[in-house]
SEBAKE-701820 format. One line per field, with one value per residue (C-alpha): x, y, z; chain. Coordinates in steps of 0.25 Angstrom, whole numbers, plus 5000, padded with zeros to 4 digits. Each point is the difference from the previous one (the first is absolute). Layout:
px <- X,... $
py <- Y,... $
pz <- Z,... $
chain <- A,... $
***
This chain:
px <- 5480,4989,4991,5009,5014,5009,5009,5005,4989,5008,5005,4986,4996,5009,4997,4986,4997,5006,4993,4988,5006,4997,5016,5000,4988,5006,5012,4992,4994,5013,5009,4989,4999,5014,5001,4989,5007,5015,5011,5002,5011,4998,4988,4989,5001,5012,4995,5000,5011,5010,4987,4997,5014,5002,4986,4998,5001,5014,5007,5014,5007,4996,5008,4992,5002,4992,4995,5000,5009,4994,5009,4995,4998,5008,4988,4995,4993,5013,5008,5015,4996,4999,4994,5010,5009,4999,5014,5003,4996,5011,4994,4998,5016,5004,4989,5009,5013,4998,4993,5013,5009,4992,4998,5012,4993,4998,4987,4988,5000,4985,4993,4988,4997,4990,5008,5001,4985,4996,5009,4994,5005,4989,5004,4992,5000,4994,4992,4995,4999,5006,4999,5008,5013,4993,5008,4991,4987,4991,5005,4991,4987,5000,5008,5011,4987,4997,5017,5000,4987,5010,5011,4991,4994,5013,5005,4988,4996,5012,5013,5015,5001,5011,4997,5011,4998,5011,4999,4992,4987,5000,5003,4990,4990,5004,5000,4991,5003,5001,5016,4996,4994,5008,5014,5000,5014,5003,5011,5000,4992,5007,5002,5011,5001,4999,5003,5015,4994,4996,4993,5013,5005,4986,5002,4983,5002,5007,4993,4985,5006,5005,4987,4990,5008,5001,4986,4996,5000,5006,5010,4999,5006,5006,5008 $
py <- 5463,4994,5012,5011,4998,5010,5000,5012,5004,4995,4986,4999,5002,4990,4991,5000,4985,4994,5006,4992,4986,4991,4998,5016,4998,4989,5008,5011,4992,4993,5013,5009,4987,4999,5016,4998,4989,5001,5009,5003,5008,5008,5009,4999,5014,4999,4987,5005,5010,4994,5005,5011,5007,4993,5003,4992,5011,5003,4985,5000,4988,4989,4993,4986,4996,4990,5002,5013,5001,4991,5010,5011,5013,4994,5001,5009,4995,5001,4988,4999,5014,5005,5012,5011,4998,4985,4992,4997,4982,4993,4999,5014,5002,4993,5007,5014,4992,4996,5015,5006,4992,5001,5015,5004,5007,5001,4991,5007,4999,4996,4988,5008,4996,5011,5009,4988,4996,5017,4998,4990,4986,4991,4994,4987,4988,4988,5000,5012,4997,4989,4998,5005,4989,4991,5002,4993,5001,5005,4994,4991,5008,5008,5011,4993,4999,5015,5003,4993,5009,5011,4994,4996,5013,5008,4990,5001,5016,5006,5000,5002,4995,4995,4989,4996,4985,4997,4985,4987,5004,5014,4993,4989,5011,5010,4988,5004,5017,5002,5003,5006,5010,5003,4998,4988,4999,4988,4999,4992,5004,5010,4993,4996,4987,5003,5013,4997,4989,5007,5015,5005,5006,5000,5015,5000,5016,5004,4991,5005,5013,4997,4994,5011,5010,4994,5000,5016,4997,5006,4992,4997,5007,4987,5008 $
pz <- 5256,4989,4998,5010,4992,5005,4989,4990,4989,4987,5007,5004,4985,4995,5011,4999,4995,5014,5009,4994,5000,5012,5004,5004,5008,5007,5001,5005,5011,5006,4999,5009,5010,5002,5003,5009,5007,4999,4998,4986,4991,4994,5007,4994,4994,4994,4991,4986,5004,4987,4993,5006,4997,4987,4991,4987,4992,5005,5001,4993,5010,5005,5011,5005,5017,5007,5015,5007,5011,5014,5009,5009,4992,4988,4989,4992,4989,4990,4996,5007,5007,5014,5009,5003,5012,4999,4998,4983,4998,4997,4985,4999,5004,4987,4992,5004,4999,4985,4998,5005,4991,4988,4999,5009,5011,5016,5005,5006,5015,4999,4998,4997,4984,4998,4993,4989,4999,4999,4987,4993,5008,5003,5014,4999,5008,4997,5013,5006,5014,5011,5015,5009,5000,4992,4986,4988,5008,4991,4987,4992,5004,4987,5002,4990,4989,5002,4998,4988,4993,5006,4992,4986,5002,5000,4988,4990,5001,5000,4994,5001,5017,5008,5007,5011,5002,5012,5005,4994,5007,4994,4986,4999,5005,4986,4994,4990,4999,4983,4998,4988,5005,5014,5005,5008,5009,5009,5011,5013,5012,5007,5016,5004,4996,4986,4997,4999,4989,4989,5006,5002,4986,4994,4996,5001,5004,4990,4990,5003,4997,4986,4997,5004,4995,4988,5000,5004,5013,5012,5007,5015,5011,5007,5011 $
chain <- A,A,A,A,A,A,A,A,A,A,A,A,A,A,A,A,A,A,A,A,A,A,A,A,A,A,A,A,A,A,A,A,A,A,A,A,A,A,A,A,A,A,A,A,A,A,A,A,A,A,A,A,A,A,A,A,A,A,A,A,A,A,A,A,A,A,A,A,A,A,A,A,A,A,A,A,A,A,A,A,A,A,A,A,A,A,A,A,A,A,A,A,A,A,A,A,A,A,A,A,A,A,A,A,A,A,A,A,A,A,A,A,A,A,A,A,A,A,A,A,A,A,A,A,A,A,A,A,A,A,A,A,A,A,A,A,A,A,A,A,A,A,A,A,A,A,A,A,A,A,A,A,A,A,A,A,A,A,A,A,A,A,A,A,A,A,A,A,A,A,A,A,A,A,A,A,A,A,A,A,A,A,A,A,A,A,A,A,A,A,A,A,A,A,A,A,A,A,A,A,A,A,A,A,A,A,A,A,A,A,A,A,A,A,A,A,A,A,A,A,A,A,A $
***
């Protein structure tokens, strides 16, 4: 990962300083181990995927998740999302239920978010990768300081995001996003023991909508 980063040219480019910094390198070491030596989601290959589908250049949301699914063939590389054909999470149900309510229309039938991240939602979880049923298993190695360049990245070169914040982790991790200059919406964490405490009613949909269009900007195509 140091010097062979696989990840898209304009993230890259703004990215640039942490590939250099000792933590990445240490990151770098401990990620390829652990795909040499255990099961780890999501392949290798699919990594950067959130970056991948979702360039710099073209960023217009933000929503924050925290560890890649740990299940069989769950992971993708996109935060709350999973491969076609693969049962909806229980987060990702209420993420569709509040969707529903809010703009009045039928859920997708797929919990495939890679029509989102090709419109300008950057999928990102705080940790990229995790071992197989082992939730939390590759925090606090260095993938949260290379999320957080992401975020401060986002926050101090460009203008007029949405950043979904659902659930305290989320919001101590945008923390320190500009509200100046972006739209900053906070709501409980989608699962079900809290969606019904706060998620529920957040109208964060329709919201998003109103702020990019307000700002020139295409509105996304939730459904």
């Amino acid at each position: 990962m140091k010097s062979r980063v696989k990840i898209e040219p304009s993230w890259k480019k703004a990215l640039s300083g942490e590939f250099k910094k000792p933590y990445f390198t240490k990151l770098t070491n401990f990620v390829r181990n652990e795909y040499e030596s255990e099961t780890v989601y999501p392949p290798s290959k699919f990594m950067f995927q959130a970056f991948e589908f979702c360039p710099f250049d073209k960023v217009k949301v933000v929503i924050l998740g925290q560890d890649p699914y740990h299940g069989p063939s769950q992971a993708n590389g996109l935060c709350f999302s999973v491969n076609e054909k693969i049962s909806i999470p229980p987060s990702l149900k209420n993420i569709y239920k509040e969707i529903s309510s809010d703009l009045e229309a039928s859920p997708p039938s797929t919990g495939n978010l890679m029509h989102w991240a090709e419109q300008g939602i950057l999928l990102l979880n705080a940790t990229l990768t995790v071992r197989a049923n082992a939730p939390g298993s590759h925090q606090h190695q260095g993938w949260e300081e290379f999320t957080d360049a992401v975020i401060q990245a986002l926050s101090d070169k460009k203008e007029n995001l949405v950043f979904l914040l659902w659930g305290k982790y989320a919001q101590e991790k945008g923390a320190k996003i500009n509200k100046e200059k972006h739209l900053v919406l906070t709501a409980a964490h989608p699962s079900p023991f809290s969606a019904y405490h706060g998620f529920f009613g957040c109208k964060h949909f329709s919201k998003t909508n109103e702020y990019l269009k307000k700002h020139g900007e295409k509105d996304i195509k939730w459904v």
